[in-house]
Backbone as CSV, one residue per row, in Angstrom:
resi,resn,N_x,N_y,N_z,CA_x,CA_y,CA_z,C_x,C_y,C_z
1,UNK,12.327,6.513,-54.800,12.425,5.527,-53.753,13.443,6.007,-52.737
2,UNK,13.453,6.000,-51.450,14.356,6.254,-50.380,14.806,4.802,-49.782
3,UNK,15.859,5.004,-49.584,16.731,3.722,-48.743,17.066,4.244,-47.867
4,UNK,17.001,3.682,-46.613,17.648,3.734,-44.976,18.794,3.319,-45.077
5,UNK,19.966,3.821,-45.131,21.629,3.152,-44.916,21.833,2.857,-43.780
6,UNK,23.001,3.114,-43.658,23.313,3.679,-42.236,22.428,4.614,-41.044
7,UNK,22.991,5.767,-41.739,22.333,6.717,-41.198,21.403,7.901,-41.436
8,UNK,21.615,8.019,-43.026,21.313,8.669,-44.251,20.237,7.950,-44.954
9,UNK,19.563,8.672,-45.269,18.306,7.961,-46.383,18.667,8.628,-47.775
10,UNK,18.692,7.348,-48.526,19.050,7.277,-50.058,18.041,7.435,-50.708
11,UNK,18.188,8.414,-51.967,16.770,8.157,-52.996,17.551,7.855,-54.197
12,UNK,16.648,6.782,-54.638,17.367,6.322,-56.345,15.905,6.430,-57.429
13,UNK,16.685,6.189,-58.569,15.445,5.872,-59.640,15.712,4.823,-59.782
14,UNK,14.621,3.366,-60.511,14.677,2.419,-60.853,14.287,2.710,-62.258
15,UNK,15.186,2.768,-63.343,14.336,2.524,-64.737,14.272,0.999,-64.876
16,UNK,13.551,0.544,-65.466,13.567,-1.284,-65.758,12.634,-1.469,-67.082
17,UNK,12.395,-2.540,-67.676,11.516,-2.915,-68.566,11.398,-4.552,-68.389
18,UNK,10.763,-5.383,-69.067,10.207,-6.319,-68.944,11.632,-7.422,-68.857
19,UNK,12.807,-6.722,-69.796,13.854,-7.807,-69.759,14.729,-7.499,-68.487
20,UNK,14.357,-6.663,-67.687,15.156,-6.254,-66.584,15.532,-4.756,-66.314
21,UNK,16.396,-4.682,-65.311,16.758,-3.038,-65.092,17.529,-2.223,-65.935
22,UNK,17.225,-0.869,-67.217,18.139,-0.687,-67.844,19.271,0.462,-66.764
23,UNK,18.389,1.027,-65.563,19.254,2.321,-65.352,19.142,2.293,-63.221
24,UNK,20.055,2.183,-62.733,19.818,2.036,-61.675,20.760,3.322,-61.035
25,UNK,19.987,4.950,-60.716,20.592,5.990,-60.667,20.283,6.266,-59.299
26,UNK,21.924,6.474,-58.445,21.109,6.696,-57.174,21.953,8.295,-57.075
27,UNK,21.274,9.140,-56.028,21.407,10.384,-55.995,22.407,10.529,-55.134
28,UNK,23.507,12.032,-54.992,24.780,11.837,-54.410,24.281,12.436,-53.142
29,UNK,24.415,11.805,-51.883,24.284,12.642,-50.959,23.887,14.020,-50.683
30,UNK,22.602,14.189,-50.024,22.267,15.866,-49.940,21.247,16.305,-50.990
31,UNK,21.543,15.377,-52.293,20.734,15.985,-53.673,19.232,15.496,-53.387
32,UNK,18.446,16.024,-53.782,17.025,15.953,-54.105,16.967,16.090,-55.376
33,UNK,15.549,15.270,-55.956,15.334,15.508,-57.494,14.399,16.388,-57.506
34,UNK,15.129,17.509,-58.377,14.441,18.420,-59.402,14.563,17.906,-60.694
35,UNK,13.947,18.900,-61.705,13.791,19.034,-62.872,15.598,18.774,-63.766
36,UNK,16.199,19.269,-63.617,17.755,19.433,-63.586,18.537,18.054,-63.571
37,UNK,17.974,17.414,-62.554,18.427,16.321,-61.994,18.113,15.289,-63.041
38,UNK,16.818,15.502,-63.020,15.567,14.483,-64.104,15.989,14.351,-65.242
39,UNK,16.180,14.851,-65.775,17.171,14.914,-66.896,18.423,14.844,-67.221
40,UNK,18.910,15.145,-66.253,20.184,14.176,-66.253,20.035,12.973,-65.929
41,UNK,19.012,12.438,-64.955,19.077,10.755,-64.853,18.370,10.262,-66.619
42,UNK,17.665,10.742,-66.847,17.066,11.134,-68.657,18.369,10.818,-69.372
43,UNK,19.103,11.550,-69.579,20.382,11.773,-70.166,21.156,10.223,-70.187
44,UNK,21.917,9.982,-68.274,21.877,8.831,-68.341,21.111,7.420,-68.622
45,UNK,20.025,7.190,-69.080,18.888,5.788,-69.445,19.291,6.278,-71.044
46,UNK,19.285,7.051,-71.487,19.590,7.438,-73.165,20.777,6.574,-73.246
47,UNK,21.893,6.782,-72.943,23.425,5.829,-72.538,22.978,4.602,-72.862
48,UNK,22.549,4.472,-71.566,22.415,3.026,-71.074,21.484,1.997,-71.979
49,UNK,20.353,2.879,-72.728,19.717,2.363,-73.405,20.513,2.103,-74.582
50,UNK,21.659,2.920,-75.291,22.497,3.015,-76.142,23.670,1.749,-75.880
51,UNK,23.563,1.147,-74.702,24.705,0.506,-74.534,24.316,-1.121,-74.197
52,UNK,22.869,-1.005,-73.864,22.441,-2.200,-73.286,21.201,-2.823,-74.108
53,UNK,19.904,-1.530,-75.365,19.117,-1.992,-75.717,18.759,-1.378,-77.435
54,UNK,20.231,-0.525,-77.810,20.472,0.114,-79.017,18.736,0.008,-79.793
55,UNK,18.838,-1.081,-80.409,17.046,-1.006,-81.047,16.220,-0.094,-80.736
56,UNK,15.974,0.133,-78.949,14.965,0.536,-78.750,14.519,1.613,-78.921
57,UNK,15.628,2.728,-78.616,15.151,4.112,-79.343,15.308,4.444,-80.601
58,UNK,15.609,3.481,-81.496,14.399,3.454,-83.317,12.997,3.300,-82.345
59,UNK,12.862,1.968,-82.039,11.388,1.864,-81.853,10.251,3.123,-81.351
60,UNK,11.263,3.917,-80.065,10.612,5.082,-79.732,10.491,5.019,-78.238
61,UNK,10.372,5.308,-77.152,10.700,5.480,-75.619,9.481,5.592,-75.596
62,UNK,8.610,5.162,-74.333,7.347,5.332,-73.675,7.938,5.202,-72.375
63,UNK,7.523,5.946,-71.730,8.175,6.726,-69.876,6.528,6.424,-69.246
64,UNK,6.689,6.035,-67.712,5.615,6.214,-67.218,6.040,6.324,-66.053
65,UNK,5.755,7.334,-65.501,5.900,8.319,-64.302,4.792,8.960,-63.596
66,UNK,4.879,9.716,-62.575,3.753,10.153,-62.153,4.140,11.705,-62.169
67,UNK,3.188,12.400,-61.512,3.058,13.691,-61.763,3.885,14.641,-61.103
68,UNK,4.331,14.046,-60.269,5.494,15.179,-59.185,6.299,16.278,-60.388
69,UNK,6.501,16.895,-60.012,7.007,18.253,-59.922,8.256,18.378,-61.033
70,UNK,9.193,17.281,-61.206,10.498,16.834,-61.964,10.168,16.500,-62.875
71,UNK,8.905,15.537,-63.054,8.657,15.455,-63.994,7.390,15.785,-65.025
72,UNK,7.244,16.797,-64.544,5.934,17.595,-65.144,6.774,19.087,-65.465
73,UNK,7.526,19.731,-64.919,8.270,20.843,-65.330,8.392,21.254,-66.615
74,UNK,8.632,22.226,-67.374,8.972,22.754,-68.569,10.133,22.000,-68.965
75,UNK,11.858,22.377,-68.315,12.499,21.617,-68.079,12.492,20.084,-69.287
76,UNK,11.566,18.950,-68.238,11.560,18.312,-68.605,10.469,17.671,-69.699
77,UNK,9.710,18.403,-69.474,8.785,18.182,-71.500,9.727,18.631,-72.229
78,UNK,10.582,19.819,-71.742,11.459,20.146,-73.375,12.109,19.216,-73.882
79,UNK,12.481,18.284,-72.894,13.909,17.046,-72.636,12.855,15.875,-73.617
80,UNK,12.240,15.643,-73.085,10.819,14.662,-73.661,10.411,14.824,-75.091
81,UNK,10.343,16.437,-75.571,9.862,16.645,-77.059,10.807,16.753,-77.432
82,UNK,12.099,17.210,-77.123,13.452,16.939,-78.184,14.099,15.440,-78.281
83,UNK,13.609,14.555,-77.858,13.993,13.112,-78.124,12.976,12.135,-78.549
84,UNK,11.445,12.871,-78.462,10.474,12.246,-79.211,9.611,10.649,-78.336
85,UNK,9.861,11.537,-76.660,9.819,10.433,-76.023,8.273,10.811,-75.674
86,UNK,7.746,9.479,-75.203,6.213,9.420,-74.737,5.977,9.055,-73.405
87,UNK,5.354,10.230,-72.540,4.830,9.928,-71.461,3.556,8.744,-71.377
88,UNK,3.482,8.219,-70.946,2.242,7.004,-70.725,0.776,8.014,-69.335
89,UNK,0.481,8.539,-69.707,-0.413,9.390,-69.466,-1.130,8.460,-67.959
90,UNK,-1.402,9.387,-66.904,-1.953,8.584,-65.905,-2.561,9.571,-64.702
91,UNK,-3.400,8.860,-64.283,-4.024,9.623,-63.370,-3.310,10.447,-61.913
92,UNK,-3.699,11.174,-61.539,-3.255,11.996,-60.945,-3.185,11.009,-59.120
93,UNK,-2.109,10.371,-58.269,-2.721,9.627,-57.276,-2.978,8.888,-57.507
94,UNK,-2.483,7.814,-58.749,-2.615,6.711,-58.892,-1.456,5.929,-58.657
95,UNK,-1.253,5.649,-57.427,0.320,4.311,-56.701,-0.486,2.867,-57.018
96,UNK,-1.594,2.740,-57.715,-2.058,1.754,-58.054,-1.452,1.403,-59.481
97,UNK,-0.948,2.277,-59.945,-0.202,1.911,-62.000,0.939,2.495,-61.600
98,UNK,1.718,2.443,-60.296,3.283,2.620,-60.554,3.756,0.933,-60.262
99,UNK,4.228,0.141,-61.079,4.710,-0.978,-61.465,5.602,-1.099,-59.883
100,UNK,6.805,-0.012,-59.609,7.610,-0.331,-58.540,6.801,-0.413,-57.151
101,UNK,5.269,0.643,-57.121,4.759,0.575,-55.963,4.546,-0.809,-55.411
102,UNK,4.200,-1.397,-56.407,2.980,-3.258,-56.283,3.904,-4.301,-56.623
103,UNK,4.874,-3.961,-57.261,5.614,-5.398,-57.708,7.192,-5.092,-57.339
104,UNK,7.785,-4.255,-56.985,9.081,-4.003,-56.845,9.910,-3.785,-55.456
105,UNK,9.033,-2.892,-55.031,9.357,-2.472,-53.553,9.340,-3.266,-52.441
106,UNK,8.292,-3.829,-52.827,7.932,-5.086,-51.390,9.253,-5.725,-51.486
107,UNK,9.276,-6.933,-52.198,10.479,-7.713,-51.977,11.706,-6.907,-51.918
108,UNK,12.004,-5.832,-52.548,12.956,-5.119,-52.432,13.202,-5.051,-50.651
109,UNK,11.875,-4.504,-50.456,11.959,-4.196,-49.055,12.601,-5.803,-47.612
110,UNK,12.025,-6.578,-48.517,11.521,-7.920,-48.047,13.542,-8.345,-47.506
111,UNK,13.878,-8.250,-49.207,15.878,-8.634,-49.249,16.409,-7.584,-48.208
112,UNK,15.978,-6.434,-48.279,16.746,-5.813,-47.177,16.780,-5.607,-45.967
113,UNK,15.516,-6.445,-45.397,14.913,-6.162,-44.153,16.054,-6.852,-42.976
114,UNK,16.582,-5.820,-42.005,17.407,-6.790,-40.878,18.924,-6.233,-41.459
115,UNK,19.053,-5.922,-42.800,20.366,-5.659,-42.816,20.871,-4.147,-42.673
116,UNK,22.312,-4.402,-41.863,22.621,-2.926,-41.927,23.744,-2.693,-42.751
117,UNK,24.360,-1.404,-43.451,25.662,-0.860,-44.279,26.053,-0.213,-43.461
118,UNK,27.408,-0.814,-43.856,28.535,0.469,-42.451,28.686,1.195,-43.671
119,UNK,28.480,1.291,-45.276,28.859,2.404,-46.048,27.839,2.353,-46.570
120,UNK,27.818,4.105,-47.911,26.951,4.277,-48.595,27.208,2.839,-49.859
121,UNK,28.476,2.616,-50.198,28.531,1.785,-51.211,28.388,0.484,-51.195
122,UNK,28.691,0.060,-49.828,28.154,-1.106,-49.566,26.614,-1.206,-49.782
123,UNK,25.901,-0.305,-49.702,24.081,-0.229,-49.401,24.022,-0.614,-51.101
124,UNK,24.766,0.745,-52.453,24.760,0.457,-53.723,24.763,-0.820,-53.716
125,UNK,25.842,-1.404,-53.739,26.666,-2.943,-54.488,25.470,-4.039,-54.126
126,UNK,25.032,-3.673,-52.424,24.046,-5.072,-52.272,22.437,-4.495,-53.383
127,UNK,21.919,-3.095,-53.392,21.159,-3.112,-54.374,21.859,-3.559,-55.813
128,UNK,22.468,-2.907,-56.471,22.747,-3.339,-57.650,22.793,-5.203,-57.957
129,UNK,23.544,-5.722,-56.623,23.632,-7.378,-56.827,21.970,-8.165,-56.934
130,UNK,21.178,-7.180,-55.725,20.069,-7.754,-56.026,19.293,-7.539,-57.542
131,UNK,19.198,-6.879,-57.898,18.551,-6.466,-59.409,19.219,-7.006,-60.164
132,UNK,21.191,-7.770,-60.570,21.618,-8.221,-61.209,21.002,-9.941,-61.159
133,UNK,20.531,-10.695,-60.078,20.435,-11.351,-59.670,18.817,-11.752,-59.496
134,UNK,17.829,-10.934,-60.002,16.664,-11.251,-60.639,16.363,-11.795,-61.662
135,UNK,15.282,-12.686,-61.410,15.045,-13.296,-62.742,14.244,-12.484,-63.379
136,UNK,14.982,-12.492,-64.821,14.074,-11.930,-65.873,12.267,-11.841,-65.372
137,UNK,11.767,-13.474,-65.104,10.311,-13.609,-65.166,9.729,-12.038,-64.435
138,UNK,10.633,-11.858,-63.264,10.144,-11.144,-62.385,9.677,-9.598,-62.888
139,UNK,10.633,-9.076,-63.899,9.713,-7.679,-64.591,9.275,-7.969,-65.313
140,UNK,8.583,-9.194,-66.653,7.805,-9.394,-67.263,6.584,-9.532,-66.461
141,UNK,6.395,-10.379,-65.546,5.416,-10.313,-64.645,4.566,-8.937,-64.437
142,UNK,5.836,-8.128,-63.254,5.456,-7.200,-63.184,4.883,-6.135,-64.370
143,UNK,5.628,-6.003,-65.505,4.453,-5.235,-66.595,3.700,-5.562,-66.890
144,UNK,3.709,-7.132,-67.614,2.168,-7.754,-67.658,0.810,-7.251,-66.850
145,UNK,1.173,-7.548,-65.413,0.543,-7.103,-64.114,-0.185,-5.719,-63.592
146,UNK,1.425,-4.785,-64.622,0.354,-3.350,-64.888,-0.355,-3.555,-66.133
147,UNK,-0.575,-4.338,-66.825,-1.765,-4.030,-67.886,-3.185,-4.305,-67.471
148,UNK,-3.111,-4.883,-66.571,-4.449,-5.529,-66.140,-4.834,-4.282,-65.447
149,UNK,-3.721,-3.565,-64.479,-4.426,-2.368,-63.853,-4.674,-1.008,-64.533
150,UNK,-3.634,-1.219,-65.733,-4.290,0.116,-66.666,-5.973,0.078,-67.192
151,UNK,-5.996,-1.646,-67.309,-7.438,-2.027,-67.925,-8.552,-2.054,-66.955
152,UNK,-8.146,-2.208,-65.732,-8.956,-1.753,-64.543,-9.263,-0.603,-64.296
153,UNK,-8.370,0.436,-64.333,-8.361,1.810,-64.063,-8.976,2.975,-65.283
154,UNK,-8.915,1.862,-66.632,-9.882,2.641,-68.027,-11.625,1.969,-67.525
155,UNK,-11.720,0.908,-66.908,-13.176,0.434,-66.764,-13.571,1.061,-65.682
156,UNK,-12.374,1.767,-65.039,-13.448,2.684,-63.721,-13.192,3.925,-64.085
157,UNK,-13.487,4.646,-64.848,-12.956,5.937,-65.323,-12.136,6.697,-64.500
158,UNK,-10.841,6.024,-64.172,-9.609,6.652,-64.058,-10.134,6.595,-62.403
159,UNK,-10.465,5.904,-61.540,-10.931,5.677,-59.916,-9.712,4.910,-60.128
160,UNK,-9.471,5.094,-58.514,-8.583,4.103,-57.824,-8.502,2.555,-58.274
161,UNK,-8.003,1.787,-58.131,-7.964,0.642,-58.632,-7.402,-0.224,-57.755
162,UNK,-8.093,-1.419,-56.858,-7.195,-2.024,-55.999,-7.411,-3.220,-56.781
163,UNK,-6.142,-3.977,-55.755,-5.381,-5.190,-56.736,-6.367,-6.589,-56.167
C-alpha cells in the first residue's frame, strides 16, 4: 500500500486477521520491498503474533499474498518452509481475493481524504489510531467477505471475479 504524506509516498504492510490488525509495518524512507525486507516484516508478525496471538502459531500460519516478486523469491519460500507457514494459493491478477483491495483501502482512503501531515509520524500515529479504533466487526466482515470470493473464483475456474 502507498500513502501520500506530505511530500513523500509511504508504503506499509497491513497484516490483520478477523480479530483485527496483528502487524502494522511501514517502510523507512527510500526502502522498497524486496525479498530481504519480506522477511523481515515476516520476522516481525512472528513477534507480534508471539506477543498478541501466542496460540496461533501451534495452530499453524496461512499467509495470503499475491505473486509479486518478494514474495515469490527463493528468499522467501525458504523463510515460509522453515516456519511451516502456508501460502493460501491464488490466482495470478487476482485484486479481486486481496481482502485490503475491497474491504480495507476504500475507507482507509475515505478517513484520510482532505488531510494533510506536516510529518512522517504524524501520517504513522493517525494510521495506527485509525486501525486501533476499528471495530472488530469490520475484519470479520471483511474475511468472511473473502470467502464468498474464493467460492466465486473456484466456480469460475480461477476468472476474474467481480463483487
Amino acid at each position: 500500500m502507498a500513502l501520500q504524506g506530505s511530500k513523500q509516498m509511504k508504503e506499509c504492510c497491513i497484516i490483520g486477521m478477523q480479530k483485527g490488525v496483528i502487524l502494522l509495518d511501514i517502510l523507512p524512507q527510500g526502502q522498497c520491498i524486496n525479498a530481504a525486507r519480506y522477511c523481515s516484516t515476516l520476522d516481525r508478525l512472528k513477534e507480534a503474533i508471539c506477543r498478541k496471538r501466542p496460540g496461533l502459531l501451534r495452530k499453524g500460519i496461512v499467509l495470503q499474498h499475491n505473486n509479486a516478486t518478494p514474495h515469490s523469491a527463493n528468499l522467501t519460500q525458504q523463510y515460509l518452509q522453515r516456519y511451516s507457514w502456508e501460502i493460501l494459493p491464488r490466482p495470478a491478477h487476482s485484486p479481486d481475493l486481496a481482502p485490503s483491495d475491497f474491504h480495507l483501502f476504500g475507507p482507509l482512503k475515505h478517513h484520510l481524504g482532505g488531510m494533510a501531515f506536516e510529518t512522517e509520524d504524524d501520517l504513522i500515529s493517525e494510521l495506527r489510531n485509525w486501525f486501533d479504533n476499528l471495530d472488530v466487526d469490520f475484519f470479520r466482515v471483511g474475511i468472511n467477505s473473502l470467502l464468498s470470493c474464493w467460492q466465486k473464483c473456484i466456480d469460475l475456474h480461477g476468472d476474474y471475479v467481480e463483487k
